[in-house]
Backbone as XML, in Angstrom:
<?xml version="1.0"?>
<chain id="A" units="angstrom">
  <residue number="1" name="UNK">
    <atom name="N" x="189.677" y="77.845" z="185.514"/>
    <atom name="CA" x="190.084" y="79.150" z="185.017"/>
    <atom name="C" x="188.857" y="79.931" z="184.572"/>
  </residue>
  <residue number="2" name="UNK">
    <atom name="N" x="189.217" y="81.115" z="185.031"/>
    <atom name="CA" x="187.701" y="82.006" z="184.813"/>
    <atom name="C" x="187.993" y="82.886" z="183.653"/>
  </residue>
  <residue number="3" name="UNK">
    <atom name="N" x="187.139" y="82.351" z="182.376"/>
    <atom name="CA" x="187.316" y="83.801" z="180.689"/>
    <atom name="C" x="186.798" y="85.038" z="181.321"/>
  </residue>
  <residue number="4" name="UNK">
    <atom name="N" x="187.229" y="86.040" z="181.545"/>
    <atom name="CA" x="186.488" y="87.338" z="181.668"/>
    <atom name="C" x="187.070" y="87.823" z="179.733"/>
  </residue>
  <residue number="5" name="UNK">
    <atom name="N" x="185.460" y="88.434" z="179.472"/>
    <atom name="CA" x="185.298" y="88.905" z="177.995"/>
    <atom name="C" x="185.160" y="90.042" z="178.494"/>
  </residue>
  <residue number="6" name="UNK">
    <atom name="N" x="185.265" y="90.900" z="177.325"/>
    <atom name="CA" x="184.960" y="92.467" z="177.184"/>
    <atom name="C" x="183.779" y="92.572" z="176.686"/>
  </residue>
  <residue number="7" name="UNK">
    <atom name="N" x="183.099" y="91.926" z="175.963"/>
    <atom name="CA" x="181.974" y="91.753" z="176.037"/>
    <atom name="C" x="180.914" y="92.151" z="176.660"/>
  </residue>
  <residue number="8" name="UNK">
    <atom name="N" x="180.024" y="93.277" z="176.195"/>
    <atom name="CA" x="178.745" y="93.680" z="177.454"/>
    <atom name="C" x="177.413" y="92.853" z="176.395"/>
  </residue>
  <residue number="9" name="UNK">
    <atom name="N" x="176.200" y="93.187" z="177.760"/>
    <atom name="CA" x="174.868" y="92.918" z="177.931"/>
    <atom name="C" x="174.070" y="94.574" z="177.523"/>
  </residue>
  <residue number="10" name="UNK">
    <atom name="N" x="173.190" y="94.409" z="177.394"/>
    <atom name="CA" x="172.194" y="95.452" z="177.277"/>
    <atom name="C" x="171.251" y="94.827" z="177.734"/>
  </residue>
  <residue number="11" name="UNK">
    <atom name="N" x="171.182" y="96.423" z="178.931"/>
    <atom name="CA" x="169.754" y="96.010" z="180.080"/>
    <atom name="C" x="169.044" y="97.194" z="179.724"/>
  </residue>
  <residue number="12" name="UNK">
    <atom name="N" x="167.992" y="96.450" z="179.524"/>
    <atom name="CA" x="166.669" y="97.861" z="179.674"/>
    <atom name="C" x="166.213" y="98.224" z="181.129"/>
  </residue>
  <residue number="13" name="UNK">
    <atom name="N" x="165.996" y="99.473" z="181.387"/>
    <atom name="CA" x="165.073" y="99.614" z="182.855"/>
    <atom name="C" x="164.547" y="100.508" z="182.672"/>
  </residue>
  <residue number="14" name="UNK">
    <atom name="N" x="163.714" y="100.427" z="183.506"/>
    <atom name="CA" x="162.077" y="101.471" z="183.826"/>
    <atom name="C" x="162.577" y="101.843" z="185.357"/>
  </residue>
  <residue number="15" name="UNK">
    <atom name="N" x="162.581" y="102.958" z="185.819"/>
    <atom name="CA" x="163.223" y="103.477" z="186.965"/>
    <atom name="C" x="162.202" y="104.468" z="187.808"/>
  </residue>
  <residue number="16" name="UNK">
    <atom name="N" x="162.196" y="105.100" z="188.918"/>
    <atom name="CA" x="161.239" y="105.880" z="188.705"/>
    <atom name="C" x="162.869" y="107.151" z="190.028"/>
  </residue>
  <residue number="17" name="UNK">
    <atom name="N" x="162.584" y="108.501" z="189.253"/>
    <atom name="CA" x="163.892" y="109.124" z="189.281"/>
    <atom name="C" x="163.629" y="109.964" z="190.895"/>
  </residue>
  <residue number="18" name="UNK">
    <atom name="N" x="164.263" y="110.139" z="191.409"/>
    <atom name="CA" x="164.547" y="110.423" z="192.855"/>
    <atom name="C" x="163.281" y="112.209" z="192.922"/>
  </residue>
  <residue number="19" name="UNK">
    <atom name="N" x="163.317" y="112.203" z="191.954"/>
    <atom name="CA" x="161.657" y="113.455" z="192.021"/>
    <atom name="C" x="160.660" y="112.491" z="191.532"/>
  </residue>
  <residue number="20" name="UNK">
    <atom name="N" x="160.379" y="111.427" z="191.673"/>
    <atom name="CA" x="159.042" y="111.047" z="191.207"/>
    <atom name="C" x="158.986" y="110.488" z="190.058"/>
  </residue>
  <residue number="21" name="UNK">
    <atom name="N" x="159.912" y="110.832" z="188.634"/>
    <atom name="CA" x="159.871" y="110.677" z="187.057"/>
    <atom name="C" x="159.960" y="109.529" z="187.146"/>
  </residue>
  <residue number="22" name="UNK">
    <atom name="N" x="159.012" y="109.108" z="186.437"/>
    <atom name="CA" x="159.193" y="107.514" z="185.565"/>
    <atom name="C" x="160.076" y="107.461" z="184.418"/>
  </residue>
  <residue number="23" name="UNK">
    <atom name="N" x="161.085" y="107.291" z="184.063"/>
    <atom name="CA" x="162.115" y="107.160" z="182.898"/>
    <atom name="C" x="161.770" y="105.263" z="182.283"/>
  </residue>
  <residue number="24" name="UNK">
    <atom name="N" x="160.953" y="105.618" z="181.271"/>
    <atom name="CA" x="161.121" y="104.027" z="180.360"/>
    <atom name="C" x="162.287" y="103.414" z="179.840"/>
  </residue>
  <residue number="25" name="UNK">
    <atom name="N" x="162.346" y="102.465" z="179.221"/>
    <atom name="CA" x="163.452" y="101.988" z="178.186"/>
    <atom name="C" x="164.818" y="102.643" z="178.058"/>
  </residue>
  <residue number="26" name="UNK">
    <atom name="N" x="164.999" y="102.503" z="179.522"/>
    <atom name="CA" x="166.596" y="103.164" z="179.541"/>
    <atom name="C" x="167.719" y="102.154" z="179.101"/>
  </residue>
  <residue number="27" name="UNK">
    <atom name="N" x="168.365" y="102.012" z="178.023"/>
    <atom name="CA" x="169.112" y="100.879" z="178.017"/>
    <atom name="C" x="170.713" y="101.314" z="178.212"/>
  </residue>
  <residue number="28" name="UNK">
    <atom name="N" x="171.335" y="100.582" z="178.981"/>
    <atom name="CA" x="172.456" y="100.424" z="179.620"/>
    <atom name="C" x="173.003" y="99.223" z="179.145"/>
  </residue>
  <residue number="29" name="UNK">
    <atom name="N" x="174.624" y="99.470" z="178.854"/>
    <atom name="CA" x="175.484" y="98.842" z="178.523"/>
    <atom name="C" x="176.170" y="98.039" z="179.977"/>
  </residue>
  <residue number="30" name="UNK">
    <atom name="N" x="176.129" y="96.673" z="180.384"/>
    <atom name="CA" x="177.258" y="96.311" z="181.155"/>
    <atom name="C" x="178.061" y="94.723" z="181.216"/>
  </residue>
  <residue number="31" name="UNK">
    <atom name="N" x="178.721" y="94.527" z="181.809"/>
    <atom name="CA" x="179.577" y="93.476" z="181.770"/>
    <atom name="C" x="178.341" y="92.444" z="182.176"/>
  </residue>
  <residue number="32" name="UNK">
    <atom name="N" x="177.897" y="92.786" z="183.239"/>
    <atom name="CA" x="176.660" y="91.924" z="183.958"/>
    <atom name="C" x="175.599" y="93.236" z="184.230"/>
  </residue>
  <residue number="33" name="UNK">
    <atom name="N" x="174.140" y="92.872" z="185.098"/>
    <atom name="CA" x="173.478" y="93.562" z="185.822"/>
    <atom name="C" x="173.983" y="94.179" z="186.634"/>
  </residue>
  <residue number="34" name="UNK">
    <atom name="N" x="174.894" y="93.781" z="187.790"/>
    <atom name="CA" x="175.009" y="94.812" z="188.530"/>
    <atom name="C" x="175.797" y="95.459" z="188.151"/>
  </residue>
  <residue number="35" name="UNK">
    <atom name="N" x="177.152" y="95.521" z="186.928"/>
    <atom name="CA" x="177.510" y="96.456" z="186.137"/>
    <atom name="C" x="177.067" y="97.558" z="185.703"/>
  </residue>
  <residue number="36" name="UNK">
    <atom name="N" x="175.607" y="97.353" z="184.507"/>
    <atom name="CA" x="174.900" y="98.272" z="184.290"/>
    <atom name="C" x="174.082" y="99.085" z="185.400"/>
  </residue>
  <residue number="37" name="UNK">
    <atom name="N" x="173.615" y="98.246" z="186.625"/>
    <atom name="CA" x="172.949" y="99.066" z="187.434"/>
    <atom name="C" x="174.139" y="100.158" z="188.430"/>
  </residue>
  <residue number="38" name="UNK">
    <atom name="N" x="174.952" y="99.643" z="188.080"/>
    <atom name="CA" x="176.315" y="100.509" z="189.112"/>
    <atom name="C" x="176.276" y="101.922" z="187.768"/>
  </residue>
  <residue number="39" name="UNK">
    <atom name="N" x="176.523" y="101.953" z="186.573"/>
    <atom name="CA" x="176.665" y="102.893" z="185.667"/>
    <atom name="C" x="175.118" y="103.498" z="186.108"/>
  </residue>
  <residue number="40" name="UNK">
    <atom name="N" x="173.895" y="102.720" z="186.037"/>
    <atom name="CA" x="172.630" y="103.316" z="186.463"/>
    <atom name="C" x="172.812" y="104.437" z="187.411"/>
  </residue>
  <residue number="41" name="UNK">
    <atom name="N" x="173.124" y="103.944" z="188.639"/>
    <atom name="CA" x="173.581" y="104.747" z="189.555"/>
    <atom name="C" x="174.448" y="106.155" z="189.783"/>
  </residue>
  <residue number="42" name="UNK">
    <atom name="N" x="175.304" y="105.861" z="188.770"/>
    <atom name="CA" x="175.650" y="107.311" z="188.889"/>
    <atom name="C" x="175.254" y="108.174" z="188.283"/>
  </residue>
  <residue number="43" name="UNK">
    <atom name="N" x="174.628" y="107.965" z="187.210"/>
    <atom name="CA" x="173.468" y="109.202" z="186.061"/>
    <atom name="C" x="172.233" y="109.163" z="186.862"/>
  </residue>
  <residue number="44" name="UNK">
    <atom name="N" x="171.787" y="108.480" z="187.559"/>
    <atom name="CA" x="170.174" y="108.266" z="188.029"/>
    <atom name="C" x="170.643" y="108.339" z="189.721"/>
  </residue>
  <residue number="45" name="UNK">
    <atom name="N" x="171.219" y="109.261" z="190.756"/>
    <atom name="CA" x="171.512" y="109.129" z="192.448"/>
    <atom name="C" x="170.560" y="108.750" z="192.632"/>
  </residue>
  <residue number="46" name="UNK">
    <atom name="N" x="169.901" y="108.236" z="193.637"/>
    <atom name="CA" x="168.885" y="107.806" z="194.448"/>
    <atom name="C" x="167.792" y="107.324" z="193.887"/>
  </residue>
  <residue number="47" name="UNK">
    <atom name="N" x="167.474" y="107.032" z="192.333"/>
    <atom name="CA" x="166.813" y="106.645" z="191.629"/>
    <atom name="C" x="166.213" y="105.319" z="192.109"/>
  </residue>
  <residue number="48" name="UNK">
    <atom name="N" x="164.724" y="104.665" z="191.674"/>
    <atom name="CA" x="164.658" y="103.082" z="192.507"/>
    <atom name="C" x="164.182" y="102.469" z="190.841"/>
  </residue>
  <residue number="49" name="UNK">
    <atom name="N" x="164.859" y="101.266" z="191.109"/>
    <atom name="CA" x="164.621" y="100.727" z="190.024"/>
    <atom name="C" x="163.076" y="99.562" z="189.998"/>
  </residue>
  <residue number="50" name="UNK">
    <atom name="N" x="162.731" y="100.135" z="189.007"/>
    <atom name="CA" x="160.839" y="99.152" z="188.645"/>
    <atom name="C" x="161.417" y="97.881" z="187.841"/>
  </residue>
  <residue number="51" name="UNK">
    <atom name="N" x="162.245" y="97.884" z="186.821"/>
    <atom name="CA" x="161.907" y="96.743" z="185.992"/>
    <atom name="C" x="163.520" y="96.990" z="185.509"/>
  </residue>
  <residue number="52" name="UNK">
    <atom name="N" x="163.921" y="95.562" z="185.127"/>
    <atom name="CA" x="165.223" y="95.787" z="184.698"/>
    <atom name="C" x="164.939" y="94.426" z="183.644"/>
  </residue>
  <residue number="53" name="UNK">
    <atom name="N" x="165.220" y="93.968" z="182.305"/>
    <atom name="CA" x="165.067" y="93.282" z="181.335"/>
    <atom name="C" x="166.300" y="93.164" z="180.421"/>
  </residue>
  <residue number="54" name="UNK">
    <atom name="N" x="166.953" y="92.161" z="180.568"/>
    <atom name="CA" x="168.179" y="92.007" z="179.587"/>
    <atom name="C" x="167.733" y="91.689" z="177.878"/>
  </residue>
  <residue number="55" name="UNK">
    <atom name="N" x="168.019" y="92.440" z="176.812"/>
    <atom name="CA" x="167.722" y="92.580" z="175.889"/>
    <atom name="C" x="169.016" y="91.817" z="175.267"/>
  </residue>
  <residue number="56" name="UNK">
    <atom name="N" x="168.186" y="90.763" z="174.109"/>
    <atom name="CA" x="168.627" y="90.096" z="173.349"/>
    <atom name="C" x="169.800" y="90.454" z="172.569"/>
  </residue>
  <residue number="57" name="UNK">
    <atom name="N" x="170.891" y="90.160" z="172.704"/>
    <atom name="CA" x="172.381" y="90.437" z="172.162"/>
    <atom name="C" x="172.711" y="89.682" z="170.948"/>
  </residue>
  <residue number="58" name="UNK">
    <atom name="N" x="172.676" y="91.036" z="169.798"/>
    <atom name="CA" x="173.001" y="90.694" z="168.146"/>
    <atom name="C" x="172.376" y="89.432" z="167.611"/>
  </residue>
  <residue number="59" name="UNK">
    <atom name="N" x="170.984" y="89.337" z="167.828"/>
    <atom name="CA" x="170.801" y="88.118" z="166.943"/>
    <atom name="C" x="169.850" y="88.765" z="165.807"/>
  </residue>
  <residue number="60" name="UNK">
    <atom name="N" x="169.729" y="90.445" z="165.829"/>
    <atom name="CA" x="168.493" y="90.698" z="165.096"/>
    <atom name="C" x="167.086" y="90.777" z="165.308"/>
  </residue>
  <residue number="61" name="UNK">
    <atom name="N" x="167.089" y="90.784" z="166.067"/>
    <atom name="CA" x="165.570" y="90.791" z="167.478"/>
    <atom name="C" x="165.292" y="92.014" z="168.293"/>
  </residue>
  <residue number="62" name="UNK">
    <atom name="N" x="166.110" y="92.668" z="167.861"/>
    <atom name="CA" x="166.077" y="94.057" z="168.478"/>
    <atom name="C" x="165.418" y="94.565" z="168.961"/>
  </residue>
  <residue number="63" name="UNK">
    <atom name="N" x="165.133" y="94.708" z="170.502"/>
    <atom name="CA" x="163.669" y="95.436" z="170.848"/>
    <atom name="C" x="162.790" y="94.302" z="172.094"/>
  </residue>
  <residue number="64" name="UNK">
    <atom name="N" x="163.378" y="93.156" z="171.330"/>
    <atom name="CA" x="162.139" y="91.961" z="172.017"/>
    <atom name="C" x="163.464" y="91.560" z="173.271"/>
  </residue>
  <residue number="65" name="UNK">
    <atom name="N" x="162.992" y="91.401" z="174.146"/>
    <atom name="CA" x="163.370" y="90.311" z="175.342"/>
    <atom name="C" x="163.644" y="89.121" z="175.418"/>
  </residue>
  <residue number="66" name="UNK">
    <atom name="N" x="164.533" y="88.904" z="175.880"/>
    <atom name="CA" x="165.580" y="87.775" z="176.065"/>
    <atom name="C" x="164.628" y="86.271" z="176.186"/>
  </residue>
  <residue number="67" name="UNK">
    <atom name="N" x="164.153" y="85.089" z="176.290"/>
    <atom name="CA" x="163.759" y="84.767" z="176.575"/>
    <atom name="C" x="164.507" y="83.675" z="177.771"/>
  </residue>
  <residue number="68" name="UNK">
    <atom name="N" x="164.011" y="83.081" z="179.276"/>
    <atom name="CA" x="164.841" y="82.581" z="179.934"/>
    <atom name="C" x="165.501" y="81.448" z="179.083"/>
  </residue>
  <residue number="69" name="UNK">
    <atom name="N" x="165.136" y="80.737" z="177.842"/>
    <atom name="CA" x="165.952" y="79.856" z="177.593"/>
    <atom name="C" x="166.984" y="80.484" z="176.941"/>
  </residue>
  <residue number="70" name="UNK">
    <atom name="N" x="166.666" y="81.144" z="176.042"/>
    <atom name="CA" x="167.949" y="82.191" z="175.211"/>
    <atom name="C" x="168.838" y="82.490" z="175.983"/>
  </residue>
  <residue number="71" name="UNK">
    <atom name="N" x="168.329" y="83.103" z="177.228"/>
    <atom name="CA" x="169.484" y="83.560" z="178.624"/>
    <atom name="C" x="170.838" y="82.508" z="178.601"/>
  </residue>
  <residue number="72" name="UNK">
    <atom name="N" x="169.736" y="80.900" z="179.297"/>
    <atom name="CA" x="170.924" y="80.407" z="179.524"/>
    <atom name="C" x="171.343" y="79.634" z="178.250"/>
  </residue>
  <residue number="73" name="UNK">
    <atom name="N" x="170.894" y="79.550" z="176.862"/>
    <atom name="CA" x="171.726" y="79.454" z="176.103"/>
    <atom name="C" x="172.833" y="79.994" z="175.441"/>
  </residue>
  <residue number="74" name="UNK">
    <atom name="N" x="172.907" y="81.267" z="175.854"/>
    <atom name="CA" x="174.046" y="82.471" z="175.769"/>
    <atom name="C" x="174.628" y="82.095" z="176.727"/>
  </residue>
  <residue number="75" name="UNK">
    <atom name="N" x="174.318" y="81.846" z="177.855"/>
    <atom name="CA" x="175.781" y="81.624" z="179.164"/>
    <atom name="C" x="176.653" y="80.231" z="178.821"/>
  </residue>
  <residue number="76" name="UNK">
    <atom name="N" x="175.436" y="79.578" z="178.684"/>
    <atom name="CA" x="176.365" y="78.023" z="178.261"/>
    <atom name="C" x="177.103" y="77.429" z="177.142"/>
  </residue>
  <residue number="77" name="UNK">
    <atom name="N" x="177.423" y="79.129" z="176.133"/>
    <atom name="CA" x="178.219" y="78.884" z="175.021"/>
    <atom name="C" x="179.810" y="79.034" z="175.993"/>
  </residue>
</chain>
């Protein structure tokens, strides 16, 4: 049986915008990545994405990056 939560992620991305603009620290709310990059998509058309970084969820770290073990210690709760 598969839990689907309501629960989102916060992804940061660095994009660079369909005229050229570099947009930093865009953070997006989604269920998963390609969630947030689908919401990406429709505020940003043709936009290409540089860097995408899942940011650490409510532990008080605010700002700093996930680390890969943190990752999968959040999935494997």
């Amino acid at each position: 049986m598969v839990h689907h939560s309501l629960s989102t992620t916060k992804y940061g991305f660095r994009i660079r915008t369909r005229d050229g603009l570099v947009v930093e620290n865009l953070m997006i709310h989604g269920r998963d990545e390609a969630d947030a990059q689908r919401k990406l998509a429709q505020m940003y058309r043709q936009c290409e994405v540089l860097e995408c970084r899942v940011k650490n969820p409510g532990n008080g770290h605010s700002g700093r990056n996930a680390t890969f073990e943190e990752v999968i210690e959040l999935v494997s709760k």
